[in-house]
C-alpha angles and dihedrals in degrees: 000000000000092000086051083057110047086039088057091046088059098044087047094044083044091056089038090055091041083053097055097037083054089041093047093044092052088046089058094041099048089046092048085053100051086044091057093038094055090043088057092045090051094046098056095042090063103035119095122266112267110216132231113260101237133083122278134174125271115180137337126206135174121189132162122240141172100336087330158097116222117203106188123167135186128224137202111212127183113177113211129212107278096046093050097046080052093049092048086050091060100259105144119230126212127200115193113188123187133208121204123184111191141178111223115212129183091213101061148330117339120268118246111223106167139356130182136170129201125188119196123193119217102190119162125209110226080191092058102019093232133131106218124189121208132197110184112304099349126072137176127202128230131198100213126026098242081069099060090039090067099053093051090045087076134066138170129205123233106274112258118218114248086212115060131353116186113201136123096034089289127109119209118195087187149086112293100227110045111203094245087054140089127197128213110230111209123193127171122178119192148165108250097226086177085076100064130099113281103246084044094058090059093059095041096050084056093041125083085193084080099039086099095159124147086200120222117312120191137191139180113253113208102207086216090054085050097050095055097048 
């Protein structure tokens, strides 16, 4: 009976030690995860925000100058992963931006006053290790990739003659922006998946990593604003 006794007052002192062993194991754990948890939090709310690959606007601007009407937009680019790795392999990149000017009425459609479109070619040499941008006939090289960016960041519509704009089936012999009227100013920018190779193009249409599109940005033009820039 004694030896029952003193048998069950070890198993029980046993099971009592294994507790706070387990106890003491999940204590430590728990702390060292709210330790690591507060340091994250603190981290990333003082770390500085990280931005989206993809294009964005900038800033838009419309000024008068010299018999015309200048459309000119900014553009933020951030190239992810996928398209850079295709650029350094020698896969040029188009981007192809469009300008719209239109006439808003209340009576009817809007009136379509100007559209342009520009297309721009980043390719890169892996012979010379430069990025060169190209717009039609004429081309500039760069040494680093940020410095071509910035030059693709920024376009410029065609300039509209102040004049006479014949569109619609109407003629004005006028001046296009009449005092009493504001304009609508239109600018896309986008990555022209249709240039790239062919099996390219396949992977692309089913990837979101290529559906770089700023999508389209408007703003009201005051024809006084315009005149004084």
């Amino acid at each position: 009976m004694i030896e029952n006794t003193i048998q069950e007052t070890g198993e029980r002192a046993w099971m009592d030690a294994q507790f706070e062993a387990v106890s003491a194991i999940h204590r430590f754990y728990v702390r060292g995860m709210v330790t690591v948890f507060c340091a994250l939090l603190v981290f990333f709310s003082f770390s500085p925000a990280t931005h989206a690959d993809g294009i964005e606007v900038r800033k838009t601007d419309a000024h008068f100058s010299g018999g015309f009407y200048q459309l000119s937009a900014d553009f933020n680019i951030r190239l992810n992963p996928v398209i850079e790795q295709a650029l350094e392999q020698g896969i040029p990149l188009y981007f192809n931006s469009e300008f719209t000017l239109t006439h808003p009425r209340w009576y009817w459609f809007d009136d379509v006053v100007a559209h342009s479109e520009q297309v721009i070619k980043l390719s890169y040499s892996t012979l010379t290790r430069q990025y060169r941008i190209a717009r039609g006939a004429l081309f500039q090289n760069f040494s680093n990739l940020d410095e071509a960016l910035r030059i693709v960041e920024h376009h410029t519509a065609t300039p509209i003659p102040a004049e006479m704009v014949s569109g619609g089936g109407s003629y004005i012999s006028e001046k296009l922006f009449k005092k009493d009227d504001n304009y609508v100013a239109s600018v896309r920018l986008r990555l022209d998946i249709s240039q790239l190779p062919k099996p390219l193009q396949v992977n692309a249409l089913a990837s979101d990593d290529w559906n770089f599109d700023s999508d389209w940005y408007r703003w009201i033009v005051y024809p006084d604003s315009a005149d004084h820039n």
